[in-house]
mmCIF file of the N, C-alpha and C atoms, coordinates in Angstrom:
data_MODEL
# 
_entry.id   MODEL 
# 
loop_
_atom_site.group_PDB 
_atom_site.id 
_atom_site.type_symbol 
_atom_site.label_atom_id 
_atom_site.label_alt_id 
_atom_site.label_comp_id 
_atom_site.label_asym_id 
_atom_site.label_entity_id 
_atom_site.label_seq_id 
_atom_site.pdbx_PDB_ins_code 
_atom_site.Cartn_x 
_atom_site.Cartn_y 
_atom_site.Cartn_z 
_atom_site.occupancy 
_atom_site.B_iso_or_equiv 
_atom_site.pdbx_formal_charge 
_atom_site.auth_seq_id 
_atom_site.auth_comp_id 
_atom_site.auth_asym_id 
_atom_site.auth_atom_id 
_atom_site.pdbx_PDB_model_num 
ATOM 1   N N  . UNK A 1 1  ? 0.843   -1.182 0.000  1.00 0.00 ? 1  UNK A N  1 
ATOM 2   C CA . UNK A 1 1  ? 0.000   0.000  0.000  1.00 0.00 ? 1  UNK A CA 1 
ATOM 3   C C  . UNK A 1 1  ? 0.888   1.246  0.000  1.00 0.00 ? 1  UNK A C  1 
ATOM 4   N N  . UNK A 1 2  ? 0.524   2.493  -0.696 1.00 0.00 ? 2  UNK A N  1 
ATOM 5   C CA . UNK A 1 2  ? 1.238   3.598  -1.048 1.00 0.00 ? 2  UNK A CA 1 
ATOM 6   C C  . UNK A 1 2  ? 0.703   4.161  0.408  1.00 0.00 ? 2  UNK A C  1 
ATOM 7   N N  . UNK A 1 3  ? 1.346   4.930  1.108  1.00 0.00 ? 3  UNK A N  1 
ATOM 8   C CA . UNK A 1 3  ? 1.540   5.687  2.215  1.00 0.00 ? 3  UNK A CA 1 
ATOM 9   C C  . UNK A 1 3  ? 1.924   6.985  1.723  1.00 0.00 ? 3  UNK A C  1 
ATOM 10  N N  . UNK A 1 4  ? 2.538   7.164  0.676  1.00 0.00 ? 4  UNK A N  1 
ATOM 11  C CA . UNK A 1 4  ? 3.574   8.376  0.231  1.00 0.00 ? 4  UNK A CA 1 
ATOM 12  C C  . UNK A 1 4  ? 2.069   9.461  0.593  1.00 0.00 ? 4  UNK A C  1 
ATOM 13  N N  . UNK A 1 5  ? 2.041   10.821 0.792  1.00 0.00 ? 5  UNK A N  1 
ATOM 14  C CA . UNK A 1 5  ? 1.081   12.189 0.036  1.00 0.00 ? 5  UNK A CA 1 
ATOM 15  C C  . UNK A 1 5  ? 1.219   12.239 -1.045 1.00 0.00 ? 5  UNK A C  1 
ATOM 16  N N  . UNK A 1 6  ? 0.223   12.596 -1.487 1.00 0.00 ? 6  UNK A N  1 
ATOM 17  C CA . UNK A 1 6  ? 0.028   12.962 -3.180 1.00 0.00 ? 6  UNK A CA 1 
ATOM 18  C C  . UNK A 1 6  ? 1.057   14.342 -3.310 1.00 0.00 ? 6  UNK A C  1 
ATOM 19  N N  . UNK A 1 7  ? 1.335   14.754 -4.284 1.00 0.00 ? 7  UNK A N  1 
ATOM 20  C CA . UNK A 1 7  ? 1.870   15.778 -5.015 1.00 0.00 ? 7  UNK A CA 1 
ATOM 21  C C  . UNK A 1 7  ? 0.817   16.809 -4.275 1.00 0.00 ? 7  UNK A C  1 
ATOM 22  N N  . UNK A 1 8  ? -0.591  16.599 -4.915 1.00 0.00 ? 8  UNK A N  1 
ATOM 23  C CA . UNK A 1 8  ? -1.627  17.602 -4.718 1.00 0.00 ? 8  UNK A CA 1 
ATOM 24  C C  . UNK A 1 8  ? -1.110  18.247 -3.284 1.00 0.00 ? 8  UNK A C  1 
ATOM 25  N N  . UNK A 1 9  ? -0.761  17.130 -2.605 1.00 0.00 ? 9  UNK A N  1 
ATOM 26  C CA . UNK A 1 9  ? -0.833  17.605 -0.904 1.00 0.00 ? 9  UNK A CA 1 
ATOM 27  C C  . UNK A 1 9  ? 0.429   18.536 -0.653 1.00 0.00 ? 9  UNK A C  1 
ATOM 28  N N  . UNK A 1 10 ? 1.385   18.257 -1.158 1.00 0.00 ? 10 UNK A N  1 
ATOM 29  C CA . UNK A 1 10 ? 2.930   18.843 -1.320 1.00 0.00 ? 10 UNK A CA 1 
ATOM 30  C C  . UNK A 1 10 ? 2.499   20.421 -2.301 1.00 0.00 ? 10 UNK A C  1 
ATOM 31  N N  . UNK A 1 11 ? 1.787   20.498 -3.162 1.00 0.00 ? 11 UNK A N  1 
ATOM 32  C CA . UNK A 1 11 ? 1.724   21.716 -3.760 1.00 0.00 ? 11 UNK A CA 1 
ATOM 33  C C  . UNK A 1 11 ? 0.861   22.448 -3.003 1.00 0.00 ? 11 UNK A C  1 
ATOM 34  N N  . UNK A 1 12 ? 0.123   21.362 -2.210 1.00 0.00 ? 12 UNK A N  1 
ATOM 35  C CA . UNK A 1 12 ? -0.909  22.481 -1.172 1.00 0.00 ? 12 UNK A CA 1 
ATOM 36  C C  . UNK A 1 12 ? -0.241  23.639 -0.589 1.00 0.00 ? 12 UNK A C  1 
ATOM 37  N N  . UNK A 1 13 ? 1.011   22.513 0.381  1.00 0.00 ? 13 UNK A N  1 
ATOM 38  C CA . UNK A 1 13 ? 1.648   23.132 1.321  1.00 0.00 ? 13 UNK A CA 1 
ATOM 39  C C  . UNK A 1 13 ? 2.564   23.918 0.925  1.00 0.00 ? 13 UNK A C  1 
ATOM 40  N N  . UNK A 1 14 ? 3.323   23.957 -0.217 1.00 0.00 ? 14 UNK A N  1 
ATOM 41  C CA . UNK A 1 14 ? 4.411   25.344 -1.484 1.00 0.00 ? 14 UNK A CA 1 
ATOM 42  C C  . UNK A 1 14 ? 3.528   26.253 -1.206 1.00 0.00 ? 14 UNK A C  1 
ATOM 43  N N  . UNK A 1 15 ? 2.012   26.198 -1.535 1.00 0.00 ? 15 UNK A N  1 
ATOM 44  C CA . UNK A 1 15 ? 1.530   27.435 -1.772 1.00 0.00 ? 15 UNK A CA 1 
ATOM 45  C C  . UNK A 1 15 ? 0.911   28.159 -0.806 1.00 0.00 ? 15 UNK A C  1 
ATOM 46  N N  . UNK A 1 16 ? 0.997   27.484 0.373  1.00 0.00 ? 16 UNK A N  1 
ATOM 47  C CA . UNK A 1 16 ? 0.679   27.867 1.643  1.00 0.00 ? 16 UNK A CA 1 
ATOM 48  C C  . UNK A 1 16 ? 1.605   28.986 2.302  1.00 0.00 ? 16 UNK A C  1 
ATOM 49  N N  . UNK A 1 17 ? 3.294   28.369 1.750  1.00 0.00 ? 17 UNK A N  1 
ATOM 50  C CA . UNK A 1 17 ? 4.138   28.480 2.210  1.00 0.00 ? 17 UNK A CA 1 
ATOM 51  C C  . UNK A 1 17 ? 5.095   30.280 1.214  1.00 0.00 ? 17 UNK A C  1 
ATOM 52  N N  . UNK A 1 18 ? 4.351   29.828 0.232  1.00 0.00 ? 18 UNK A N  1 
ATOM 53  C CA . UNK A 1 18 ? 4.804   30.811 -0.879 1.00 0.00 ? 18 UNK A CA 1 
ATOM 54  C C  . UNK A 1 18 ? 3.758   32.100 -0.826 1.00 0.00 ? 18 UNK A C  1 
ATOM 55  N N  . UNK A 1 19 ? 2.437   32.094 -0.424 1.00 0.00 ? 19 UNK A N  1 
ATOM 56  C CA . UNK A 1 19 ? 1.323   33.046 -0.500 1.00 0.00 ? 19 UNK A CA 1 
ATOM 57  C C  . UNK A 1 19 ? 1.493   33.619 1.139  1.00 0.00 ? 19 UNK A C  1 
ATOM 58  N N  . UNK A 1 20 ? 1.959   32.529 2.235  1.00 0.00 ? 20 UNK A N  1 
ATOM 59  C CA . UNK A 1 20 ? 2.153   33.439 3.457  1.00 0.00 ? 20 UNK A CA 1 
ATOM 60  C C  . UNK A 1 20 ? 0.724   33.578 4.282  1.00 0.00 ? 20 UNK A C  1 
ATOM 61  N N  . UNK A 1 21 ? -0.106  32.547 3.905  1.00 0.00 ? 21 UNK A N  1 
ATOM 62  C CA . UNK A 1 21 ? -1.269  32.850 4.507  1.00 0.00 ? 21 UNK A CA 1 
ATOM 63  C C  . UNK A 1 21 ? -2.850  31.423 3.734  1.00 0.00 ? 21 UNK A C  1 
ATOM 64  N N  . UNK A 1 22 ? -3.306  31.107 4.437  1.00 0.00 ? 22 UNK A N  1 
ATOM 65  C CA . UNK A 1 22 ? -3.994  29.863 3.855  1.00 0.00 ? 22 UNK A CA 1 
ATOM 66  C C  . UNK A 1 22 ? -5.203  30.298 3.033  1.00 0.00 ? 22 UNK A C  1 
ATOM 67  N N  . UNK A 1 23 ? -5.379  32.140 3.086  1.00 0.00 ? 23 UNK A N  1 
ATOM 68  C CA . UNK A 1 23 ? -6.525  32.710 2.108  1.00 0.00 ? 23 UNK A CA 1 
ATOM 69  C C  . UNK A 1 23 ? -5.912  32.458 0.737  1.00 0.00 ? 23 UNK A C  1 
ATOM 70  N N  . UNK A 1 24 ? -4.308  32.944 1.099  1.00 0.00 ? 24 UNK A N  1 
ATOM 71  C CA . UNK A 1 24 ? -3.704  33.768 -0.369 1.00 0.00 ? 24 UNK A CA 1 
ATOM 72  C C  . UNK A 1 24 ? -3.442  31.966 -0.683 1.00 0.00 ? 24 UNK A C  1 
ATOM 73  N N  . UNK A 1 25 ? -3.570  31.303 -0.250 1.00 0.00 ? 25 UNK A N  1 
ATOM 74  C CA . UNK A 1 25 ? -3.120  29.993 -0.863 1.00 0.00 ? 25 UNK A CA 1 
ATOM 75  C C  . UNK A 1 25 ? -3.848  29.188 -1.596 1.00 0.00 ? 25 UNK A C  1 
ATOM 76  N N  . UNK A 1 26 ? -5.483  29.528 -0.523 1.00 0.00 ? 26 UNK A N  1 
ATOM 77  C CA . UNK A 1 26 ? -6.570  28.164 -1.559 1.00 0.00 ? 26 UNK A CA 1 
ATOM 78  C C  . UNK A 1 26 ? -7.012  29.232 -2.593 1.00 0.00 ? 26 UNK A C  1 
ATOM 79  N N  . UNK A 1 27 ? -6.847  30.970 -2.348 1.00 0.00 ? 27 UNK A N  1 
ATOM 80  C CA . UNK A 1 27 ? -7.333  31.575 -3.433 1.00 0.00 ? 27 UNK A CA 1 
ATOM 81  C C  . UNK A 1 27 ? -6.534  31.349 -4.853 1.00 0.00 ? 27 UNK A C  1 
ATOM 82  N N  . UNK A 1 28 ? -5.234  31.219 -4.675 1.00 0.00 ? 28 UNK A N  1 
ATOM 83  C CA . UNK A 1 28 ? -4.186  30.793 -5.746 1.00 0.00 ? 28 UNK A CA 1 
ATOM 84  C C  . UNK A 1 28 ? -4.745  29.158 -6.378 1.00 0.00 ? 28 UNK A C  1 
ATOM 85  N N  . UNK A 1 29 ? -4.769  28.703 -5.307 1.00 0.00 ? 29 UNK A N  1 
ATOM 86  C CA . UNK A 1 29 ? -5.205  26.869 -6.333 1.00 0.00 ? 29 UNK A CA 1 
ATOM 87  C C  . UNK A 1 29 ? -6.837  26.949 -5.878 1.00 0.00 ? 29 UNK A C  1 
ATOM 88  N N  . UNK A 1 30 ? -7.635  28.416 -6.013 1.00 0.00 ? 30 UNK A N  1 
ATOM 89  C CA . UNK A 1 30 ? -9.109  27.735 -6.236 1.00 0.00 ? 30 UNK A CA 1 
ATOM 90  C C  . UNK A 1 30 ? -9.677  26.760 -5.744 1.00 0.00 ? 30 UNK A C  1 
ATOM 91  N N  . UNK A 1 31 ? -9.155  26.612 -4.144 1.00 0.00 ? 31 UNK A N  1 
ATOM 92  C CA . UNK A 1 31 ? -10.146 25.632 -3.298 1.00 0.00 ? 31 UNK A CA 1 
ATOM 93  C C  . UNK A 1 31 ? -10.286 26.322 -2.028 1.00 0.00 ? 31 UNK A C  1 
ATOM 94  N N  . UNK A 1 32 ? -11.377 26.043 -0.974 1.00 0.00 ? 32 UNK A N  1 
ATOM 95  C CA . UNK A 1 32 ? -11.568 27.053 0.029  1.00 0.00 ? 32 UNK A CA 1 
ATOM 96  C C  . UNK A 1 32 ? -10.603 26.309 0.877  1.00 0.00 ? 32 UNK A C  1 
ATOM 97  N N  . UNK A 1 33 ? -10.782 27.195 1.619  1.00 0.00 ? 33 UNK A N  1 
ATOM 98  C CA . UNK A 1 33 ? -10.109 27.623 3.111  1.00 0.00 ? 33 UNK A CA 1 
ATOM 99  C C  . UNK A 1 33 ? -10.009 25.937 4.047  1.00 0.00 ? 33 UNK A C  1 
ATOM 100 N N  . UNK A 1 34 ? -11.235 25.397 4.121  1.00 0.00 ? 34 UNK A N  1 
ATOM 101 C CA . UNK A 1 34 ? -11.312 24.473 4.650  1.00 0.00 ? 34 UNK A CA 1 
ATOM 102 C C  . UNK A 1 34 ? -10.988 22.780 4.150  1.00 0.00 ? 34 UNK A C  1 
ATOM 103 N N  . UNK A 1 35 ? -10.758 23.028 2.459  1.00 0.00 ? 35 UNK A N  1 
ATOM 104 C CA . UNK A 1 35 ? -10.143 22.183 1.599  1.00 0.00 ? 35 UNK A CA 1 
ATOM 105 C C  . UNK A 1 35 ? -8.757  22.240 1.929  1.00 0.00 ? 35 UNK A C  1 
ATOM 106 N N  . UNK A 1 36 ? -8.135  23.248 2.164  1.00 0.00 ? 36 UNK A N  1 
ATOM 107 C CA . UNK A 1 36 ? -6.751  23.732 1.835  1.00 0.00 ? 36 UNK A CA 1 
ATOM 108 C C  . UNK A 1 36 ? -5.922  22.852 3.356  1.00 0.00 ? 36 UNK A C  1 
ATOM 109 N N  . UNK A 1 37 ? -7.002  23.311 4.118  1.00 0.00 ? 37 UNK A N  1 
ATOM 110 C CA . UNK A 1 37 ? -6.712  23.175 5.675  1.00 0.00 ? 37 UNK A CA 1 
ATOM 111 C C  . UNK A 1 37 ? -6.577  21.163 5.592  1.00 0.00 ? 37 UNK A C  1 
ATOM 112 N N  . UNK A 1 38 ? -7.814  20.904 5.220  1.00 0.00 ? 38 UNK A N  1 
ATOM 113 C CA . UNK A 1 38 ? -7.199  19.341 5.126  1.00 0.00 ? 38 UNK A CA 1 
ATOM 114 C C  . UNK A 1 38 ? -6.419  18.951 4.279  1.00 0.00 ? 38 UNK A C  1 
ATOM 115 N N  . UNK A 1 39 ? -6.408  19.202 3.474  1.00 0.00 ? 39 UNK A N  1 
ATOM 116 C CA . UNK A 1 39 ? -5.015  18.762 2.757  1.00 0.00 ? 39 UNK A CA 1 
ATOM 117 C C  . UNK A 1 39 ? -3.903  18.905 3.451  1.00 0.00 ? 39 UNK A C  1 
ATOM 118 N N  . UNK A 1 40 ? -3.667  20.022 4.607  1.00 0.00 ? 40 UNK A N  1 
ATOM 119 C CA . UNK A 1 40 ? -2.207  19.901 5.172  1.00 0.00 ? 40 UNK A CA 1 
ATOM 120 C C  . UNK A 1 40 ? -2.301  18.783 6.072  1.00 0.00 ? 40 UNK A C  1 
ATOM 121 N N  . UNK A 1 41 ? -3.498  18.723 6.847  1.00 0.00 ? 41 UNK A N  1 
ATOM 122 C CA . UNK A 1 41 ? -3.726  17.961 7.823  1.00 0.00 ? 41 UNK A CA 1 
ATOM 123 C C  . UNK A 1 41 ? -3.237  16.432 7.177  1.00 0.00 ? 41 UNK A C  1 
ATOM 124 N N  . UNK A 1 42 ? -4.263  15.826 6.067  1.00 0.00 ? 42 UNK A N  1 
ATOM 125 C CA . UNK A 1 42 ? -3.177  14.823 5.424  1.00 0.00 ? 42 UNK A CA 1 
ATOM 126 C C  . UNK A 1 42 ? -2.094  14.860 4.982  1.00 0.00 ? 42 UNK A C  1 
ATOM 127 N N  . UNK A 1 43 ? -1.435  15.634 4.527  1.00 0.00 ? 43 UNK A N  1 
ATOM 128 C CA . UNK A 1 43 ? 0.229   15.767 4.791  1.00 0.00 ? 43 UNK A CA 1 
ATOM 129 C C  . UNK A 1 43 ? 0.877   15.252 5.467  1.00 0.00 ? 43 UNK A C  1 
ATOM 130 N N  . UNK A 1 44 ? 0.292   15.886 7.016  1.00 0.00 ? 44 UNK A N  1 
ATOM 131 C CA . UNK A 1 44 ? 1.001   15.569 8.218  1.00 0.00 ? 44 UNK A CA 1 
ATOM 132 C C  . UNK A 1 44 ? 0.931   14.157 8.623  1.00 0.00 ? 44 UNK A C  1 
ATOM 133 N N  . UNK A 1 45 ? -0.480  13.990 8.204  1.00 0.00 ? 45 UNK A N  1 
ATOM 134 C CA . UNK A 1 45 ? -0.742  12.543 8.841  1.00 0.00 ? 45 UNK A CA 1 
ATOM 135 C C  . UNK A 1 45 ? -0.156  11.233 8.067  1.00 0.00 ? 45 UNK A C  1 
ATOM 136 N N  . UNK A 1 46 ? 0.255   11.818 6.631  1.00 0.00 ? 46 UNK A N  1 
ATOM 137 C CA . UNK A 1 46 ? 0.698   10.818 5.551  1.00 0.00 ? 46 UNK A CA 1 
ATOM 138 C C  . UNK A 1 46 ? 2.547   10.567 6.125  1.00 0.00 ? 46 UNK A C  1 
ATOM 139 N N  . UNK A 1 47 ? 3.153   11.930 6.199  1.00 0.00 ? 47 UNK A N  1 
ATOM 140 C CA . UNK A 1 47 ? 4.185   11.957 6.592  1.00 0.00 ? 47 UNK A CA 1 
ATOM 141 C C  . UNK A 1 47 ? 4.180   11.035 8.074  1.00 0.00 ? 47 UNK A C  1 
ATOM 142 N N  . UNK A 1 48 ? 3.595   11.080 8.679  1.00 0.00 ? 48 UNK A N  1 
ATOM 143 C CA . UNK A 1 48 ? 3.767   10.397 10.282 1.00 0.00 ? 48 UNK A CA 1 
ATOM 144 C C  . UNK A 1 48 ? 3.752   8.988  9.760  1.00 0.00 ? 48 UNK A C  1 
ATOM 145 N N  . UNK A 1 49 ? 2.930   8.702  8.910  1.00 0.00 ? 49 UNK A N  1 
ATOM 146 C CA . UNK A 1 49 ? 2.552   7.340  8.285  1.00 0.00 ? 49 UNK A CA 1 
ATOM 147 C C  . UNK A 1 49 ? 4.052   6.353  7.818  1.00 0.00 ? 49 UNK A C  1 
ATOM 148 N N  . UNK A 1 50 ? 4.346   7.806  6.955  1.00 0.00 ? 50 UNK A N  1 
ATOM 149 C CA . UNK A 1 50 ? 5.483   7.327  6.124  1.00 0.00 ? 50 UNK A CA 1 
ATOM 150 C C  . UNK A 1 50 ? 6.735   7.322  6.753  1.00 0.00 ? 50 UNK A C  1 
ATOM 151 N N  . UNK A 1 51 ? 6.859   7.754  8.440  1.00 0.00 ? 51 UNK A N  1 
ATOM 152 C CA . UNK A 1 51 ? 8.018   7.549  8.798  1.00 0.00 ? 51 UNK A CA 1 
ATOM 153 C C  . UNK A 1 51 ? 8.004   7.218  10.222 1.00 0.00 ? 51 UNK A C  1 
ATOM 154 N N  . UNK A 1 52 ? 6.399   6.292  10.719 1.00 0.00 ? 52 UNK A N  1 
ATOM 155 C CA . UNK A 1 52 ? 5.887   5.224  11.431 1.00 0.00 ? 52 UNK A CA 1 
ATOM 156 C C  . UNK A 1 52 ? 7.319   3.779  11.166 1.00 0.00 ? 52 UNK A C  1 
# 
């Protein structure tokens, strides 16, 4: 079974990281606020997964 995060989840967090703020981020990739927010959340949880 793949454990890895998707890409999607990794570009979440660039643009989180690049916009400085989680408005300027889901407004950049066109998903709300609360999309944006789980996607990091699986990030984190994929990463814990992947180095469980």
């Amino acid at each position: 079974m793949n454990t890895e995060p998707s890409w999607d989840l990794y570009r979440s967090f660039l643009a989180v990281l690049e916009e400085r703020s989680l408005s300027g981020a889901a407004r950049r990739l066109g998903l709300t606020q609360p999309t944006l927010a789980r996607h990091l959340d699986a990030l984190v949880e994929g990463m814990r997964t992947a180095t469980a």
